[in-house]
C-alpha positions in Angstrom: -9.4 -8.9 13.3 -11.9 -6.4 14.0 -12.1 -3.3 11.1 -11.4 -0.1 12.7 -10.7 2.5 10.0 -8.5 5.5 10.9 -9.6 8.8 12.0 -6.8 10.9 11.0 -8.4 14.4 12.3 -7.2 16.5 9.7 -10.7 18.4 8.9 -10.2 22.0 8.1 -6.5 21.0 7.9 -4.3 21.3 4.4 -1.1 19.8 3.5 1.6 22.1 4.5 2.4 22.0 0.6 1.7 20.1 -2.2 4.7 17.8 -2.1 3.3 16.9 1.1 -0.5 16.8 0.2 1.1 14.4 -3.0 2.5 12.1 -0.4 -0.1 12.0 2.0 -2.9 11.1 -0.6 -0.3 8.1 -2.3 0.9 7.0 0.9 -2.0 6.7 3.4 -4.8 8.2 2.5 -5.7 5.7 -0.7 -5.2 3.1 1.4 -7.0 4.3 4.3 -9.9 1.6 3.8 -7.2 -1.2 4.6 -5.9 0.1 7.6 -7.2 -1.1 10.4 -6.0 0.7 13.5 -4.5 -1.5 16.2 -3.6 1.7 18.9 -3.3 5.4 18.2 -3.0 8.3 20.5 -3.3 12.4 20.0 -1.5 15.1 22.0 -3.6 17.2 24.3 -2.8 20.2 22.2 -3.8 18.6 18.9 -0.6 18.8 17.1 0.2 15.5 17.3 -1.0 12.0 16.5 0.6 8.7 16.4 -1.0 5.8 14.9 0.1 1.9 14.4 -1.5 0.1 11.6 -2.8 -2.8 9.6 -2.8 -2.9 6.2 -5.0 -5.1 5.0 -4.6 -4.9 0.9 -0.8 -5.9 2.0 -1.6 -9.2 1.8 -2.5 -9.2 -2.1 0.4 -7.5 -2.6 4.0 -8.5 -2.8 4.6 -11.8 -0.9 6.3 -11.3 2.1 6.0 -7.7 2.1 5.2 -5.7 5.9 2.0 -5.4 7.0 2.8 -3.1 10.0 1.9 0.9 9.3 3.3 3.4 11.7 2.3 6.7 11.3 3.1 10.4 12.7 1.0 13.1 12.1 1.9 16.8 12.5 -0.3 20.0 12.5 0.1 23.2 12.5 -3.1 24.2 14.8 -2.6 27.8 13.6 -2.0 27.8 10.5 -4.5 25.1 9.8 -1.4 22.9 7.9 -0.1 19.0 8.7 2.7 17.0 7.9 3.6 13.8 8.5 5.6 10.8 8.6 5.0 7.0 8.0 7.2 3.7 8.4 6.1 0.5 6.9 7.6 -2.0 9.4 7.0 -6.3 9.7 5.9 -6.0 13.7 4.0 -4.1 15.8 6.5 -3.8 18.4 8.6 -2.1 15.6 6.2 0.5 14.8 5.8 1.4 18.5 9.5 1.9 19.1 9.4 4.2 15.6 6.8 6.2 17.0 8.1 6.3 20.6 11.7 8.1 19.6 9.3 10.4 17.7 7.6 11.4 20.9 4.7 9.2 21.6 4.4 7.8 25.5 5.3 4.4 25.0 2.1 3.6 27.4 -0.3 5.2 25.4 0.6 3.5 21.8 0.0 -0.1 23.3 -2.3 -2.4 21.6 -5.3 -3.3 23.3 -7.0 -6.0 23.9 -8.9 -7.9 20.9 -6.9 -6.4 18.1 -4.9 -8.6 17.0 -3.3 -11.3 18.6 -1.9 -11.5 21.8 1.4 -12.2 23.4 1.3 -16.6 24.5 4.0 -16.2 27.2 6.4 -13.9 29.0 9.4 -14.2 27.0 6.9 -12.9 24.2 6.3 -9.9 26.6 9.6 -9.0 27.6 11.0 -9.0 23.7 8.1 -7.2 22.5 9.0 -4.7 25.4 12.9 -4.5 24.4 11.8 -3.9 21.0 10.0 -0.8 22.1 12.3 0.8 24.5 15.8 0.3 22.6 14.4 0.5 19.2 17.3 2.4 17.7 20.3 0.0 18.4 19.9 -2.1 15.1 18.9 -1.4 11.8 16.2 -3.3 9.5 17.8 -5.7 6.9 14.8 -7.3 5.5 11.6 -9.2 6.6 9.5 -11.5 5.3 5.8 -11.8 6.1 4.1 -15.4 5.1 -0.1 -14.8 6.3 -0.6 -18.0 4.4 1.0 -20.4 6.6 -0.2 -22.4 10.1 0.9 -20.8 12.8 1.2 -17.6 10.3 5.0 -16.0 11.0 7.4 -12.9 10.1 10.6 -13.0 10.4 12.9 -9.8 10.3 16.8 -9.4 9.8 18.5 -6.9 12.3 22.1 -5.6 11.8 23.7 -3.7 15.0 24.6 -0.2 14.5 27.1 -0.1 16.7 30.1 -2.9 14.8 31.6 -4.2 17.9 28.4 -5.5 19.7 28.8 -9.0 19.7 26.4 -11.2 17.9 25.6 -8.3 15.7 23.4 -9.9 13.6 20.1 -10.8 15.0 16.7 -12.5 13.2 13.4 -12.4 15.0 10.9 -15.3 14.3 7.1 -14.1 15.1 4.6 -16.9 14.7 0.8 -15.8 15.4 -1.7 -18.9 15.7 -5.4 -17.6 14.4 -7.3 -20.2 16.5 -6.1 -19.0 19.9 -5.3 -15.7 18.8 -2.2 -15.5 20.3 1.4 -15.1 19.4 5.3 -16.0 20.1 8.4 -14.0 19.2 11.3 -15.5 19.8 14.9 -13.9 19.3 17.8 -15.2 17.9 21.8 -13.9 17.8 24.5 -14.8 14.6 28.3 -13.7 14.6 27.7 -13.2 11.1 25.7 -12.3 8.1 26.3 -15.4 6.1 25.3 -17.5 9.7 22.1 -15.2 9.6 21.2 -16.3 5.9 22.5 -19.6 6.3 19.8 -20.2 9.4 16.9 -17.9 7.6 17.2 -20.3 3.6 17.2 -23.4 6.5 13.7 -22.0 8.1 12.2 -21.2 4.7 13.0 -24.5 3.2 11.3 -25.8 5.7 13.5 -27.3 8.1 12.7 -27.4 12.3 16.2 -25.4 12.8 16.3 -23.6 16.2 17.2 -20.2 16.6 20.8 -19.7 18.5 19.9 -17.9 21.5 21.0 -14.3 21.7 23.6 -12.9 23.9 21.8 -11.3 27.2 24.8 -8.5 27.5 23.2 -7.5 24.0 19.7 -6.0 25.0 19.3 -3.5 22.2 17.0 -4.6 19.1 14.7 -3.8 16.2 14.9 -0.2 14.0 13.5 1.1 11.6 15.9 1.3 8.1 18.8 3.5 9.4 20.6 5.2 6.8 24.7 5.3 5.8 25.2 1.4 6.9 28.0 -0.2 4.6 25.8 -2.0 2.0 25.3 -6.0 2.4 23.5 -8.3 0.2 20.1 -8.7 0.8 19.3 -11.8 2.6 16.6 -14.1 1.1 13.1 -12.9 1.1 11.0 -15.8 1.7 9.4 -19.1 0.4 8.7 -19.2 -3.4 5.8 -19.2 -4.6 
């Protein structure tokens, strides 16, 4: 993956207070030499800039942890001031549909070519582009990033919003091979939370389970973490280590 460090074009710009500045600096910009930008766009009128992210330094980190920055910056052109907000998410899809409801065209905030990998087939495409458009239907359970396996894959837990969609409990399964540089997601739909778990301890044992295929009257996926949802346990993270 090419390194394309962030230009976050705050020069002559403060924090709009120190809370903020605080934040900012513990955030994003100690880390800034991991990120590598995979698409950004700015506002004609400077006051706003979108950015999705890679962090690099993730990867030493916590296993399983996201990798996937998504970041919102705000100024203040007058008053010389920013603000901003940031997401850590598991896919890129997921950091587009973040920054989409917070204004950005979705067109402009797609990834080009050569960063990163790229979609292997249409049903990758068409996910990745229901993942952007009705990104605030389900909420983010958990995730679990593994960059040391072959093909490399993340999967990510969704629980609907609204309690009476069916299969309300969706997992996504990404798996990105390094040679071709390219990538499959795949979607899958449970009744249940304990079906969910039960099929996410199968795939991280390291059994060839499929995933159920997903109701098509249920079009809505990923979020980012929505607040107030009646507390569940937390599925398993991952592989041990």
């Amino acid at each position: 993956m090419p390194t394309y460090e962030p230009d976050f074009r705050l020069d002559g710009y403060d924090a709009v207070n120190d809370r903020v500045s605080e934040q900012f600096w513990q955030h994003i910009d100690a880390h800034q030499s991991d990120f590598t930008v995979l698409a950004d766009h700015h506002s004609e009128d400077a006051e706003h800039s979108f950015y999705v992210m890679h962090d690099r330094s993730a990867t030493w980190g916590i296993p399983g942890e996201p990798q996937i920055v998504a970041l919102h910056l705000k100024r203040d052109v007058g008053a010389r001031t920013f603000g901003f907000d940031h997401k850590v998410l598991p896919l890129p899809a997921m950091a587009q549909s973040w920054l989409i409801a917070r204004g950005c065209p979705e067109g402009e905030i797609l990834l080009p070519q050569g960063l990163g990998t790229t979609p292997a087939d249409q049903a990758t495409r068409a996910l990745e582009t229901r993942l952007r458009s009705d990104g605030n239907h389900f909420a983010l359970l958990t995730s679990y990033t593994d960059d040391t396996s072959t093909p490399m894959q993340t999967t990510v837990m969704l629980r609907a919003i609204d309690e009476r969609a069916p299969l309300p409990f969706r997992v996504l399964l990404e798996a990105a091979d390094t040679t071709a540089w390219t990538h499959t997601l795949r979607e899958g739909g449970f009744a249940t939370f304990e079906a969910a778990t039960q099929w996410w301890e199968a795939h991280w044992s390291g059994e060839q389970v499929p995933l159920p295929t997903a109701s098509p009257a249920a079009r809505h996926t990923a979020a980012p973490v929505v607040p107030g949802l009646p507390a569940r346990p937390a599925p398993p993270r991952g592989p041990s280590r």
